[in-house]
mmCIF file of the N, C-alpha and C atoms, coordinates in Angstrom:
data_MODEL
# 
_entry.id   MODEL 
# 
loop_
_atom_site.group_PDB 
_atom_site.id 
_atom_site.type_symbol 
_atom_site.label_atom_id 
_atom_site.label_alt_id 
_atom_site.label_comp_id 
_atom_site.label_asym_id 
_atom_site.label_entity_id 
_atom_site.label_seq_id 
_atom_site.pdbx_PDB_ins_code 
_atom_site.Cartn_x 
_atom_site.Cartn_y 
_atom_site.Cartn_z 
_atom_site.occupancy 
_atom_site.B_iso_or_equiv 
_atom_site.pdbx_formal_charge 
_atom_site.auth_seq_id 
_atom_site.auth_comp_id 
_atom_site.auth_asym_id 
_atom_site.auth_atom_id 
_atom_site.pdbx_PDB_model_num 
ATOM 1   N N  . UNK A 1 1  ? 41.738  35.654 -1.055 1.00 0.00 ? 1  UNK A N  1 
ATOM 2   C CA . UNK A 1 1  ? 40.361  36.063 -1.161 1.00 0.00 ? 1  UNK A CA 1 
ATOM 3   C C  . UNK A 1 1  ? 40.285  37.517 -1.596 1.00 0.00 ? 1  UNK A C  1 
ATOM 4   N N  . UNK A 1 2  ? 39.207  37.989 -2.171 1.00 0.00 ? 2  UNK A N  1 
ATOM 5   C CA . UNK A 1 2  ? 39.187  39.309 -3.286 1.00 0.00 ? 2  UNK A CA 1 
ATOM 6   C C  . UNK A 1 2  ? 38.603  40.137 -1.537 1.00 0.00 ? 2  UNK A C  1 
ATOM 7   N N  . UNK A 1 3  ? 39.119  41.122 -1.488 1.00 0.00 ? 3  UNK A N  1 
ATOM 8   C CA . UNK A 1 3  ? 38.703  42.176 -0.415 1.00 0.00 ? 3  UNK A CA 1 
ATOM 9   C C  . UNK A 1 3  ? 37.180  42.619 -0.996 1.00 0.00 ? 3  UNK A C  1 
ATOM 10  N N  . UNK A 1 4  ? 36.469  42.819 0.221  1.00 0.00 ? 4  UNK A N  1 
ATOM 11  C CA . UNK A 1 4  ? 35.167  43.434 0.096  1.00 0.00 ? 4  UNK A CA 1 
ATOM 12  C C  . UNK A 1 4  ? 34.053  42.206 -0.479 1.00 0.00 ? 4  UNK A C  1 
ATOM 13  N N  . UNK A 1 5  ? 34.268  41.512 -0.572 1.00 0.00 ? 5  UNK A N  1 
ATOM 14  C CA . UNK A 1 5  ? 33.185  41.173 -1.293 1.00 0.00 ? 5  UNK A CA 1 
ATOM 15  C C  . UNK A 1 5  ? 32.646  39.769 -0.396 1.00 0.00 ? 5  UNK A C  1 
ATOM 16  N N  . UNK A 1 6  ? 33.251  39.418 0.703  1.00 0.00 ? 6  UNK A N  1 
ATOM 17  C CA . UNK A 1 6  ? 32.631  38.398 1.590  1.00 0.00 ? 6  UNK A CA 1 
ATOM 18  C C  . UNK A 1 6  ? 32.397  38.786 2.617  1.00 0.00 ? 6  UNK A C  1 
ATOM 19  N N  . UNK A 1 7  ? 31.042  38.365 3.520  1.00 0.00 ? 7  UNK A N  1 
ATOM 20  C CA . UNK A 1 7  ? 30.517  38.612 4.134  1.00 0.00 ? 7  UNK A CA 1 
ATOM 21  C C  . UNK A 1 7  ? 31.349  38.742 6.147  1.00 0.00 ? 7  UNK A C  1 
ATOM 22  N N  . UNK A 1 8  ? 30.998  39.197 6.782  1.00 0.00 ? 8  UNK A N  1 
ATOM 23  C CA . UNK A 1 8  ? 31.384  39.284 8.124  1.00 0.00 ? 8  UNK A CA 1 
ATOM 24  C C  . UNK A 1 8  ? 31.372  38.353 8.994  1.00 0.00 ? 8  UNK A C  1 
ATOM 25  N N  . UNK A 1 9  ? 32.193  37.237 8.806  1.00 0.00 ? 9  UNK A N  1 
ATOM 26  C CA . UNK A 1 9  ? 31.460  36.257 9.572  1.00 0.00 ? 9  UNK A CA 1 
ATOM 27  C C  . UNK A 1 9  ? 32.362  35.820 10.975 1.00 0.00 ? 9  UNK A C  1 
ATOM 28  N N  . UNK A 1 10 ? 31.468  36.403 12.055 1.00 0.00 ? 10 UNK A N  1 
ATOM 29  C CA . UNK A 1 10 ? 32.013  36.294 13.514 1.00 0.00 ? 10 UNK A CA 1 
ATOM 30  C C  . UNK A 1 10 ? 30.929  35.579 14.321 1.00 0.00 ? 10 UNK A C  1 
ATOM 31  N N  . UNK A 1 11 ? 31.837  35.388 15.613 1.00 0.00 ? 11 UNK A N  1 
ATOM 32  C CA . UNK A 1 11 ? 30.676  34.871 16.591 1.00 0.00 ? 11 UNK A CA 1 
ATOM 33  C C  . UNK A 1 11 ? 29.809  35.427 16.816 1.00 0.00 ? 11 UNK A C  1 
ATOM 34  N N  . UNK A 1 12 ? 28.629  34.817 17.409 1.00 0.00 ? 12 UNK A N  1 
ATOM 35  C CA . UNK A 1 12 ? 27.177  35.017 16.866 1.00 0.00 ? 12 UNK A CA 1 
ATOM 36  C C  . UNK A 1 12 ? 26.752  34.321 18.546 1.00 0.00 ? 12 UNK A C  1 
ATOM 37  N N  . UNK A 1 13 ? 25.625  34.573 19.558 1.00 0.00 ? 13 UNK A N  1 
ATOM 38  C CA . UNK A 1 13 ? 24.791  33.853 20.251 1.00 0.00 ? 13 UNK A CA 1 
ATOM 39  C C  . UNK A 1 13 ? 23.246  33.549 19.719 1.00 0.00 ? 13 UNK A C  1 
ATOM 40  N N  . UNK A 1 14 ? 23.114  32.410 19.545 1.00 0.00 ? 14 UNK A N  1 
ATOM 41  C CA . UNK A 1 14 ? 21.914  31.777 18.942 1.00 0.00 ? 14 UNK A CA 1 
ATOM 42  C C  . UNK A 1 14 ? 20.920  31.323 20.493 1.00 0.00 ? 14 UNK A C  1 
ATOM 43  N N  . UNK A 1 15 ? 19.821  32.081 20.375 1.00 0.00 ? 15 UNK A N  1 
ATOM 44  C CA . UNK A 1 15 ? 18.997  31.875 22.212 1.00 0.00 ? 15 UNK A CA 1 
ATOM 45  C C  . UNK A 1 15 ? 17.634  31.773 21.509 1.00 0.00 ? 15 UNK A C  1 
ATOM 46  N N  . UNK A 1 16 ? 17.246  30.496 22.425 1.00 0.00 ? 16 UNK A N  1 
ATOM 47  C CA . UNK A 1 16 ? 15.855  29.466 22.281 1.00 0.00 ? 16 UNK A CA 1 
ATOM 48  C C  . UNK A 1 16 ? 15.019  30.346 23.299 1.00 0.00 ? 16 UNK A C  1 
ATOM 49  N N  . UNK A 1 17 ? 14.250  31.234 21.853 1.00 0.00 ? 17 UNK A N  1 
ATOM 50  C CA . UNK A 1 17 ? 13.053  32.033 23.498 1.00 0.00 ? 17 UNK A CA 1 
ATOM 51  C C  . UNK A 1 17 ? 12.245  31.235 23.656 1.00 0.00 ? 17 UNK A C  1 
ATOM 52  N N  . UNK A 1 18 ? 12.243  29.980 23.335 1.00 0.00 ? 18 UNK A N  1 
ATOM 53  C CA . UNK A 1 18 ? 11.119  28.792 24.421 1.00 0.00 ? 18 UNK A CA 1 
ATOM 54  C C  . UNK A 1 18 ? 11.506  28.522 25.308 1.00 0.00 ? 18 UNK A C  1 
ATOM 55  N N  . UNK A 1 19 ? 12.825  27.991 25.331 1.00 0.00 ? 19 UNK A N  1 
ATOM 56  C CA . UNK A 1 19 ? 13.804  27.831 26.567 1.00 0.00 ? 19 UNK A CA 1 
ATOM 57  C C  . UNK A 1 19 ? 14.487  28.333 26.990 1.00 0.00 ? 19 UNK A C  1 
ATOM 58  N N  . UNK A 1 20 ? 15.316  29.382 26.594 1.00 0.00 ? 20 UNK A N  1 
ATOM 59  C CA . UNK A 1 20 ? 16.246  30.084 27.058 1.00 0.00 ? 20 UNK A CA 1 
ATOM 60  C C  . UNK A 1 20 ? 17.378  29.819 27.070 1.00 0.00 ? 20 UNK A C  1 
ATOM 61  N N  . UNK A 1 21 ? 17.474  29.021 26.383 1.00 0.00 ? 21 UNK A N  1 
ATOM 62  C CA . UNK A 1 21 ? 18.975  28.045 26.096 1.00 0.00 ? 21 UNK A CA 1 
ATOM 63  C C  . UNK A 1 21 ? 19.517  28.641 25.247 1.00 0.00 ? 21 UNK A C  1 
ATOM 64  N N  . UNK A 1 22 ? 20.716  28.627 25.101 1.00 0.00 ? 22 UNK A N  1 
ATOM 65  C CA . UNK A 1 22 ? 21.804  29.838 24.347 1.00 0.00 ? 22 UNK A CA 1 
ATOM 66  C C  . UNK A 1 22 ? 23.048  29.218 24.293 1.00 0.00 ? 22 UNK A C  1 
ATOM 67  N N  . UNK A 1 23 ? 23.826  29.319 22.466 1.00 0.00 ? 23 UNK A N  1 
ATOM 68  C CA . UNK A 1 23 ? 25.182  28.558 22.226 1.00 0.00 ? 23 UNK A CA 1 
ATOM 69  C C  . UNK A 1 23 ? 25.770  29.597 21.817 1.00 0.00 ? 23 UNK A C  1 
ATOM 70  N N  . UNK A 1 24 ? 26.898  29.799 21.475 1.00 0.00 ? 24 UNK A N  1 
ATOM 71  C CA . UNK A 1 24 ? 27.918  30.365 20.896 1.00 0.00 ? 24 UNK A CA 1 
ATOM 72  C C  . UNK A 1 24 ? 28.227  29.826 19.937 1.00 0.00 ? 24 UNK A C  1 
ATOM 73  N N  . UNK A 1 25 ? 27.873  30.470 18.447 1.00 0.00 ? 25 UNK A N  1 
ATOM 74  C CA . UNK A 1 25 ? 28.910  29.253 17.400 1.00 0.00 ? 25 UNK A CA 1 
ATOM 75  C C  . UNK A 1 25 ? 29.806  30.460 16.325 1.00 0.00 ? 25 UNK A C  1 
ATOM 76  N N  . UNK A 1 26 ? 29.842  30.559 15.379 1.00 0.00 ? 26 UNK A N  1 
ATOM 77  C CA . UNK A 1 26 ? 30.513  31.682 14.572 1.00 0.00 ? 26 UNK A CA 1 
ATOM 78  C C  . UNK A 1 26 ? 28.894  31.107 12.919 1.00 0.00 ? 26 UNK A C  1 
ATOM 79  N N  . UNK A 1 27 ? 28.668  33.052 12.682 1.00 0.00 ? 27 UNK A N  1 
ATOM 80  C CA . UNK A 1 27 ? 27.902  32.718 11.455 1.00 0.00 ? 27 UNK A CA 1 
ATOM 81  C C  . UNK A 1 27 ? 27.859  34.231 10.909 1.00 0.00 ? 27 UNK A C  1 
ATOM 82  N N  . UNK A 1 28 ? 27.420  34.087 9.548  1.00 0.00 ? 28 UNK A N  1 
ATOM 83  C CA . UNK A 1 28 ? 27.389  35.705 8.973  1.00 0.00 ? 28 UNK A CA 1 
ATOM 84  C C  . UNK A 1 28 ? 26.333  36.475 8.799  1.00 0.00 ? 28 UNK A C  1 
ATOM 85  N N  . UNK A 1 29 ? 25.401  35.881 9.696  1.00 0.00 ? 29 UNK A N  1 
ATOM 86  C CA . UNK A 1 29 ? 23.902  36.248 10.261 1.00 0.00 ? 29 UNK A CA 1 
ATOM 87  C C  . UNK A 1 29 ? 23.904  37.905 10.482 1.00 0.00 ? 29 UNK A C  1 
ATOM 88  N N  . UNK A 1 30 ? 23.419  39.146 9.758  1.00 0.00 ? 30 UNK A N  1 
ATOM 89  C CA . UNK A 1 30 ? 23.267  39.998 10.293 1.00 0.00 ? 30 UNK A CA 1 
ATOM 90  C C  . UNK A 1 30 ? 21.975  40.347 11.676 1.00 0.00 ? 30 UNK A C  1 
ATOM 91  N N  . UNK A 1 31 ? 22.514  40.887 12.521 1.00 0.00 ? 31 UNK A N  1 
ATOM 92  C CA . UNK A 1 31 ? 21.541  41.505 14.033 1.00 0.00 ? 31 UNK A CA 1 
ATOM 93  C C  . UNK A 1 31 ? 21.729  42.490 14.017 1.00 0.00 ? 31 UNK A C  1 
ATOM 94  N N  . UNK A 1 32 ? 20.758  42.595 15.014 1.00 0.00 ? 32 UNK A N  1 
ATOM 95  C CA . UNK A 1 32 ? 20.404  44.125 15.525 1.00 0.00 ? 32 UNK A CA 1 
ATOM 96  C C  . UNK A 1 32 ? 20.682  44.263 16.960 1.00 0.00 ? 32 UNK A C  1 
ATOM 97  N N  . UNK A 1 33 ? 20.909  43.260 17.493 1.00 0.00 ? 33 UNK A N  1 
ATOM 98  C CA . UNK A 1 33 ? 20.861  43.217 19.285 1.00 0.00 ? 33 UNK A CA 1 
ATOM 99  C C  . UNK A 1 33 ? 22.278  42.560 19.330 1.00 0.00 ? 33 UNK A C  1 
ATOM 100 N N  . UNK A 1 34 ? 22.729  42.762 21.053 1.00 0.00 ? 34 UNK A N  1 
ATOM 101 C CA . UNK A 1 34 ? 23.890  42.312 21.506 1.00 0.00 ? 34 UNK A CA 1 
ATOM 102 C C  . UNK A 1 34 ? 23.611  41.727 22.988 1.00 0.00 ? 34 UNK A C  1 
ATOM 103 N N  . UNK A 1 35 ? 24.127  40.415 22.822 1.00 0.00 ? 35 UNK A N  1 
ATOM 104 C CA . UNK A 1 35 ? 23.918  39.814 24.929 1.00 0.00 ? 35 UNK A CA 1 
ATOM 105 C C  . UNK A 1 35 ? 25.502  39.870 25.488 1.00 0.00 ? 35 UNK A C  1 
ATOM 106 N N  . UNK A 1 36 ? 25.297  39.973 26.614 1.00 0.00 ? 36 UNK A N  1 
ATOM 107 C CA . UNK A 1 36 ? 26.605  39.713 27.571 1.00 0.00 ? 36 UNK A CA 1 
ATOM 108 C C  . UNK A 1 36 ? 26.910  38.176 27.267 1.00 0.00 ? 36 UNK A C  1 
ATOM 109 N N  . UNK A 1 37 ? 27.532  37.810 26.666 1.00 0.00 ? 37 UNK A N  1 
ATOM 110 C CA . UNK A 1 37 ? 28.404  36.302 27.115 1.00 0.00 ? 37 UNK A CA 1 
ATOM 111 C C  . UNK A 1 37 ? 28.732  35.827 28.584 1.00 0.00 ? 37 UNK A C  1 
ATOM 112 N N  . UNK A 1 38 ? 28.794  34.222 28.877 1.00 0.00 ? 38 UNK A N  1 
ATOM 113 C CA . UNK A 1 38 ? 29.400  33.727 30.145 1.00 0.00 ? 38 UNK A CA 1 
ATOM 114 C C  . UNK A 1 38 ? 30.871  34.687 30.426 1.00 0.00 ? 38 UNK A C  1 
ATOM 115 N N  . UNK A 1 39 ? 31.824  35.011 29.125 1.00 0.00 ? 39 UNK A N  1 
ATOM 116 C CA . UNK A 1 39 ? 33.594  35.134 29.187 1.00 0.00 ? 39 UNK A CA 1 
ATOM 117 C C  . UNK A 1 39 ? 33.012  36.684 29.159 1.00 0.00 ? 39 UNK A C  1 
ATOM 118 N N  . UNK A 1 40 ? 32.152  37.719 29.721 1.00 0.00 ? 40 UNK A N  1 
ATOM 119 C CA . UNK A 1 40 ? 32.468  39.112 29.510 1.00 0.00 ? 40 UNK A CA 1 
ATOM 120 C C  . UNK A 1 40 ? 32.175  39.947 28.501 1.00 0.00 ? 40 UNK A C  1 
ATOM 121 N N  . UNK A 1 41 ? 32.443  39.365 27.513 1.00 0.00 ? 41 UNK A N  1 
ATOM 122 C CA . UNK A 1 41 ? 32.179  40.149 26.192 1.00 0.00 ? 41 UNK A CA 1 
ATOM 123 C C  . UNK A 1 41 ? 30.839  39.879 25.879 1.00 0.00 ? 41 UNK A C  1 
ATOM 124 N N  . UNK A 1 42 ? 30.577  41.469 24.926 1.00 0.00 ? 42 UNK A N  1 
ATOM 125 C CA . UNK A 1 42 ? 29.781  41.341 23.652 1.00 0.00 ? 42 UNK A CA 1 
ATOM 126 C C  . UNK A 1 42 ? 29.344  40.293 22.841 1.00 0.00 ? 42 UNK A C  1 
ATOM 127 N N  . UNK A 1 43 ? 28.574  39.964 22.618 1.00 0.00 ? 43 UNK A N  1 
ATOM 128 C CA . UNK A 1 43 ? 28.145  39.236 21.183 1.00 0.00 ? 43 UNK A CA 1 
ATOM 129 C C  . UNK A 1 43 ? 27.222  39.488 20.429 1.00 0.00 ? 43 UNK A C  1 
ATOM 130 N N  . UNK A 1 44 ? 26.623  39.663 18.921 1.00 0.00 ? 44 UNK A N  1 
ATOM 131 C CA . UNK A 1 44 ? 25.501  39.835 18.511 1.00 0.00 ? 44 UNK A CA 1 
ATOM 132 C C  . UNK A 1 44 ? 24.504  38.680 18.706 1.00 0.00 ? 44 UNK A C  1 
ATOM 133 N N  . UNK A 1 45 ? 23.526  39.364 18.967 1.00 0.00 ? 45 UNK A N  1 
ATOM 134 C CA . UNK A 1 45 ? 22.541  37.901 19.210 1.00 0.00 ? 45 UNK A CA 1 
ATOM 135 C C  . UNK A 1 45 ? 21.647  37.683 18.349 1.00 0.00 ? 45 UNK A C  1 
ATOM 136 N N  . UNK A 1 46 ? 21.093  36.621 18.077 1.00 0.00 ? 46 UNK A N  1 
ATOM 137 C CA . UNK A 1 46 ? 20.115  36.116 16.615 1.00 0.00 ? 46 UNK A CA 1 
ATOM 138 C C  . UNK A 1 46 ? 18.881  35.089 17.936 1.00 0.00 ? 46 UNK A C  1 
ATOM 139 N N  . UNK A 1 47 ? 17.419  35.708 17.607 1.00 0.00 ? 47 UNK A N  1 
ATOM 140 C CA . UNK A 1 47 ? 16.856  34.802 18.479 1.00 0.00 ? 47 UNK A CA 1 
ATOM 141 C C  . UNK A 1 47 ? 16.098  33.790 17.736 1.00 0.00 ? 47 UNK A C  1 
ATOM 142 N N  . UNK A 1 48 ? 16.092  32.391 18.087 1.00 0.00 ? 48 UNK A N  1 
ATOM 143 C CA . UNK A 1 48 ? 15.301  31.832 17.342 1.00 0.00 ? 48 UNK A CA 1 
ATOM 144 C C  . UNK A 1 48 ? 13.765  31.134 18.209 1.00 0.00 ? 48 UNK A C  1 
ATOM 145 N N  . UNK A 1 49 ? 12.976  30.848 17.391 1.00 0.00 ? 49 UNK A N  1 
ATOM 146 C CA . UNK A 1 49 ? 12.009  29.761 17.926 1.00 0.00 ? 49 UNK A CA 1 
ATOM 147 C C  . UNK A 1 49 ? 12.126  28.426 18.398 1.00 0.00 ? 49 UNK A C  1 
ATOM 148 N N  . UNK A 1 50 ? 13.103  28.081 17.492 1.00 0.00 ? 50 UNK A N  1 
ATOM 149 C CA . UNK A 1 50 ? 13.408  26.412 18.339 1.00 0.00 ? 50 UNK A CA 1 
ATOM 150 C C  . UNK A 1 50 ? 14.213  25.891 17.863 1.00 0.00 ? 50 UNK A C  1 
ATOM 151 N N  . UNK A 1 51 ? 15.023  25.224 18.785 1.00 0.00 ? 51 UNK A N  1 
ATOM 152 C CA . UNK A 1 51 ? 16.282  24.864 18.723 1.00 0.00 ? 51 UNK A CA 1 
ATOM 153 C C  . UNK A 1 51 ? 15.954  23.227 19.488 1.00 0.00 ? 51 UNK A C  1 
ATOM 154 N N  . UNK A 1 52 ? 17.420  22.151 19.860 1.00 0.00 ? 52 UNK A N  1 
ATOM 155 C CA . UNK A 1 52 ? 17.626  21.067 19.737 1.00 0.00 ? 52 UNK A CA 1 
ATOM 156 C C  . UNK A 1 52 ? 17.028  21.038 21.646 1.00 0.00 ? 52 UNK A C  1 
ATOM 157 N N  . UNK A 1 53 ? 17.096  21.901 22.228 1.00 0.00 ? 53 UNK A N  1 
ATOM 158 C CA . UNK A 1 53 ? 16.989  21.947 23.651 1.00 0.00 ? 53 UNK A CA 1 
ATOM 159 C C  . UNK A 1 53 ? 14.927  22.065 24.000 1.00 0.00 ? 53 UNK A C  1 
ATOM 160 N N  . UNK A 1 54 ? 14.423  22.253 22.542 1.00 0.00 ? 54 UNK A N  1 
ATOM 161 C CA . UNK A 1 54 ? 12.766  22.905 22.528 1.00 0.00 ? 54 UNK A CA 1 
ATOM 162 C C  . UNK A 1 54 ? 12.218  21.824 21.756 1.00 0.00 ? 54 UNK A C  1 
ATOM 163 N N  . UNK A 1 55 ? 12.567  21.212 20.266 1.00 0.00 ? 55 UNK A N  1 
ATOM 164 C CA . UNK A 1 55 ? 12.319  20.529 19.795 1.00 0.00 ? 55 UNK A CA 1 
ATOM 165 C C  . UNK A 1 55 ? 11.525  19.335 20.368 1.00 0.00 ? 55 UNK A C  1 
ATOM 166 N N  . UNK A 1 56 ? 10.618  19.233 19.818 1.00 0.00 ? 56 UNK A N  1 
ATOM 167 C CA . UNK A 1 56 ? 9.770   17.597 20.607 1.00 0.00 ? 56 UNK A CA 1 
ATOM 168 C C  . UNK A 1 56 ? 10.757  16.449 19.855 1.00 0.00 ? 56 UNK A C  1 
ATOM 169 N N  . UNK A 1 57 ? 11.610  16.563 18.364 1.00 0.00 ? 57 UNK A N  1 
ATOM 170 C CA . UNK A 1 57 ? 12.008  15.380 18.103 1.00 0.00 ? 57 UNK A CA 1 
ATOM 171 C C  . UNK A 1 57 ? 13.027  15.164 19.538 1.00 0.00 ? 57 UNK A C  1 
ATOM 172 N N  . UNK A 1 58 ? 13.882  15.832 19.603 1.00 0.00 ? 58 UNK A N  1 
ATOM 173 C CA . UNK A 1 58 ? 15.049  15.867 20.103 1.00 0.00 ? 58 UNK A CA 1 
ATOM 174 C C  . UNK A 1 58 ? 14.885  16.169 21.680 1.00 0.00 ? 58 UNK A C  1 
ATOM 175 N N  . UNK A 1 59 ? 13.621  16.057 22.174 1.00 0.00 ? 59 UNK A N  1 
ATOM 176 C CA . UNK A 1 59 ? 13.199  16.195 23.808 1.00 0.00 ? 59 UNK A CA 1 
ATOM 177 C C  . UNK A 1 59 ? 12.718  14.709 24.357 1.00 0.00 ? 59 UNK A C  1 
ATOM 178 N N  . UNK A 1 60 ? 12.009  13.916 23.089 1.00 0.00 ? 60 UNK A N  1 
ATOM 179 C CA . UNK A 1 60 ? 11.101  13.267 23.508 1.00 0.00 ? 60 UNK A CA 1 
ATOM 180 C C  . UNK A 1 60 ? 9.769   12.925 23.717 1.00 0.00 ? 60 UNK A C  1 
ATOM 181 N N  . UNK A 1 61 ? 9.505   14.149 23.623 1.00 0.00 ? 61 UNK A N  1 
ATOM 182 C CA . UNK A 1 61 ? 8.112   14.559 23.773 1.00 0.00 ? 61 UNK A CA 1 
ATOM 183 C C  . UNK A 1 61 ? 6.965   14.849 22.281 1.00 0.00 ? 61 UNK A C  1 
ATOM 184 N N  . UNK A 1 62 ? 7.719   14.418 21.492 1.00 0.00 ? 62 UNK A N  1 
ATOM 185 C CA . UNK A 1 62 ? 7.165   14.214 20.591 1.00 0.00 ? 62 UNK A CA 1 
ATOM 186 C C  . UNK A 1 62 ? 5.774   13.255 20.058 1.00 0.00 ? 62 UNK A C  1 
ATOM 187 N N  . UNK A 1 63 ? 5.475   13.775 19.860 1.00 0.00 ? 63 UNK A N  1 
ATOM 188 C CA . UNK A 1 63 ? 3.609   13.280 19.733 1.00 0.00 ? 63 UNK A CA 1 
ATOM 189 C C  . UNK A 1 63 ? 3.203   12.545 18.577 1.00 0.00 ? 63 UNK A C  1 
ATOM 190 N N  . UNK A 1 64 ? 2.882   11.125 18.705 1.00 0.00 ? 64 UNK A N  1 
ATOM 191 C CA . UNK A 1 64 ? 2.649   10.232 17.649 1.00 0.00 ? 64 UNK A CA 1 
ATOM 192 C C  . UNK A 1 64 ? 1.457   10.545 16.871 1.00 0.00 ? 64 UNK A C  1 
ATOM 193 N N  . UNK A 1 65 ? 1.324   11.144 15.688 1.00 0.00 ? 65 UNK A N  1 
ATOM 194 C CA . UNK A 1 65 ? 0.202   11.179 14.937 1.00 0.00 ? 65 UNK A CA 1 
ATOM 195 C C  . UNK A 1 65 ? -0.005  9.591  14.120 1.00 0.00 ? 65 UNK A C  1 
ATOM 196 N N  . UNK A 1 66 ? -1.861  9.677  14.377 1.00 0.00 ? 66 UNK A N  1 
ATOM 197 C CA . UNK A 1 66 ? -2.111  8.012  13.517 1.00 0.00 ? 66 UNK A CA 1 
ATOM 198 C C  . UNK A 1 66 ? -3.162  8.609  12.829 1.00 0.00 ? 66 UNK A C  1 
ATOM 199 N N  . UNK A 1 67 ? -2.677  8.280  11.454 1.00 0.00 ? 67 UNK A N  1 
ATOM 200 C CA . UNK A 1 67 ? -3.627  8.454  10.402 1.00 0.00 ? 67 UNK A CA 1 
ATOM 201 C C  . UNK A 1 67 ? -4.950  7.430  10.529 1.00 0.00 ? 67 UNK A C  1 
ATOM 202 N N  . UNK A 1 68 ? -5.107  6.635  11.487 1.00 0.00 ? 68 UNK A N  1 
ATOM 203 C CA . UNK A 1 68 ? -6.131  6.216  11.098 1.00 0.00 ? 68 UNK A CA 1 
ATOM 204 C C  . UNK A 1 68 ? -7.794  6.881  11.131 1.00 0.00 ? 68 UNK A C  1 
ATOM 205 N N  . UNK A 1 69 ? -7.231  8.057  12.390 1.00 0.00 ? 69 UNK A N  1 
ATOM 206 C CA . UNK A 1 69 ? -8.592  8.599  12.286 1.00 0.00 ? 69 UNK A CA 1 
ATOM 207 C C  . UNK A 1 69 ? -9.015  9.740  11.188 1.00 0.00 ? 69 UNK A C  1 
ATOM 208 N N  . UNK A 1 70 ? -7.801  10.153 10.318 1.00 0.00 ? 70 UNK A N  1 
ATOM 209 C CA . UNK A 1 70 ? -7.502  11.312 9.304  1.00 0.00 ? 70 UNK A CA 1 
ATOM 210 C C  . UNK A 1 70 ? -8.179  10.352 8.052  1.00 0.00 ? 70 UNK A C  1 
ATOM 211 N N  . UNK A 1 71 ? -8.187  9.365  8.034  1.00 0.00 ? 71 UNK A N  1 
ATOM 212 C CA . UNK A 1 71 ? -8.217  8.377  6.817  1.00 0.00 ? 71 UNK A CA 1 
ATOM 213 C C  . UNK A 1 71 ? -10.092 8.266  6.934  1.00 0.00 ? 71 UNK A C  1 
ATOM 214 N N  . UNK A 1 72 ? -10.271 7.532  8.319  1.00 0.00 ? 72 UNK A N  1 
ATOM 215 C CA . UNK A 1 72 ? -11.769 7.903  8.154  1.00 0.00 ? 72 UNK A CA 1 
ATOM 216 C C  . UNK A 1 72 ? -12.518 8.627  8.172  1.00 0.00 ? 72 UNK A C  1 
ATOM 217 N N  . UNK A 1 73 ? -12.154 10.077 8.415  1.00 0.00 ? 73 UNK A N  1 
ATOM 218 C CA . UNK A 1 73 ? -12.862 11.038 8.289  1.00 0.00 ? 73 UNK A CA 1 
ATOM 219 C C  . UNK A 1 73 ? -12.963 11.339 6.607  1.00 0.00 ? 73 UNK A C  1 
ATOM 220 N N  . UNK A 1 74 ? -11.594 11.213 6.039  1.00 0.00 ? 74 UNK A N  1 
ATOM 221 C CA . UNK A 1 74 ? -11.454 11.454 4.412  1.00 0.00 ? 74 UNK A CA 1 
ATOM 222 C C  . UNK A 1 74 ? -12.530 10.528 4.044  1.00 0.00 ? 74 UNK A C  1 
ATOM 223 N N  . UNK A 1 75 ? -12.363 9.656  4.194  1.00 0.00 ? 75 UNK A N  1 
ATOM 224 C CA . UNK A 1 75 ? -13.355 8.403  3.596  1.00 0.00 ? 75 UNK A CA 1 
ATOM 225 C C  . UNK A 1 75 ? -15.034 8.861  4.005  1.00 0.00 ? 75 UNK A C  1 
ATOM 226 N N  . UNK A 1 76 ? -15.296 9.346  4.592  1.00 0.00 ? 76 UNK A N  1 
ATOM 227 C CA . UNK A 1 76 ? -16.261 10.107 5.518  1.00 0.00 ? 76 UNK A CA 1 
ATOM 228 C C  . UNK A 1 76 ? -16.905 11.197 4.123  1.00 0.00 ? 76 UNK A C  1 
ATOM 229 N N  . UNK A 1 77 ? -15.938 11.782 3.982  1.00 0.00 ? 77 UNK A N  1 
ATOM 230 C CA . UNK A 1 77 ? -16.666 13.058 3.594  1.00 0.00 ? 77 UNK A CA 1 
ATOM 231 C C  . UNK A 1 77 ? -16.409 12.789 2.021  1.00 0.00 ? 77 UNK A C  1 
ATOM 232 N N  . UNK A 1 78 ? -15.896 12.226 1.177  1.00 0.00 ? 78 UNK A N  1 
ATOM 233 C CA . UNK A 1 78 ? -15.739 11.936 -0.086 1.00 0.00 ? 78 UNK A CA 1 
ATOM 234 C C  . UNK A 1 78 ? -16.144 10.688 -0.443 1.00 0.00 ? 78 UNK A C  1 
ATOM 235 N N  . UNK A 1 79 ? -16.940 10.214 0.357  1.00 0.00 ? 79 UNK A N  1 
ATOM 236 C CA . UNK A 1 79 ? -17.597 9.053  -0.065 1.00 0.00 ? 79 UNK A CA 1 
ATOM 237 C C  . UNK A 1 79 ? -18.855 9.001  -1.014 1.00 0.00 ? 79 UNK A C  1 
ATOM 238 N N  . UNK A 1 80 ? -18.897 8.025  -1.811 1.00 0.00 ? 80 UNK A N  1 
ATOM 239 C CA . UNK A 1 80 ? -19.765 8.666  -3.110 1.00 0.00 ? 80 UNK A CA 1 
ATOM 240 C C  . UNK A 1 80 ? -21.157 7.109  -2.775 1.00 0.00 ? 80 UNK A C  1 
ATOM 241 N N  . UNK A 1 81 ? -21.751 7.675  -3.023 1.00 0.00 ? 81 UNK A N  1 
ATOM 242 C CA . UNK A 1 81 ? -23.585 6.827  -2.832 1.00 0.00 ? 81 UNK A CA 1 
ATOM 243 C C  . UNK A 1 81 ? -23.959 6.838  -1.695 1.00 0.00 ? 81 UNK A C  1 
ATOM 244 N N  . UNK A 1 82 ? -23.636 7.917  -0.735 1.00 0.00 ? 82 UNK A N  1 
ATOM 245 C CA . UNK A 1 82 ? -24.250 7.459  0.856  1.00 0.00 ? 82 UNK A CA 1 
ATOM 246 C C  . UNK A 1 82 ? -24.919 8.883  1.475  1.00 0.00 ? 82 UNK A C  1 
# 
């Protein structure tokens, strides 16, 4: 590999400020902040909005939308002779 010219890529903590849930993986994400790890050390931290632990697909809690009432309202307001 040519020196200098690829990016830094170390472990990284990725933390769900909905939940507070937090992984360790390796990425070349630049931060600005650092958390204590479970093992002691340092890590840079990257915060996100939502992750697999927040997600409604991946909770369950996911909320069935039915077009049927989106359909009659459309039909509602673009309806022509009424």
């Amino acid at each position: 590999m040519k020196p200098g010219i690829h990016p830094n890529y170390r472990e990284v903590v990725f933390q769900d400020m909905t939940s507070g849930f937090a992984f360790l993986t390796r990425s070349t994400i630049n931060t600005k902040e650092n958390i204590a790890w479970e093992d002691g050390k340092e890590y840079p931290l990257v915060k996100v909005e939502i992750s697999s632990q927040s997600h409604p697909f991946y909770t369950g809690k996911q909320a069935v939308n039915t077009t049927a009432g989106r359909v009659e309202k459309f039909k509602n307001r673009y309806a022509r002779g009424k």
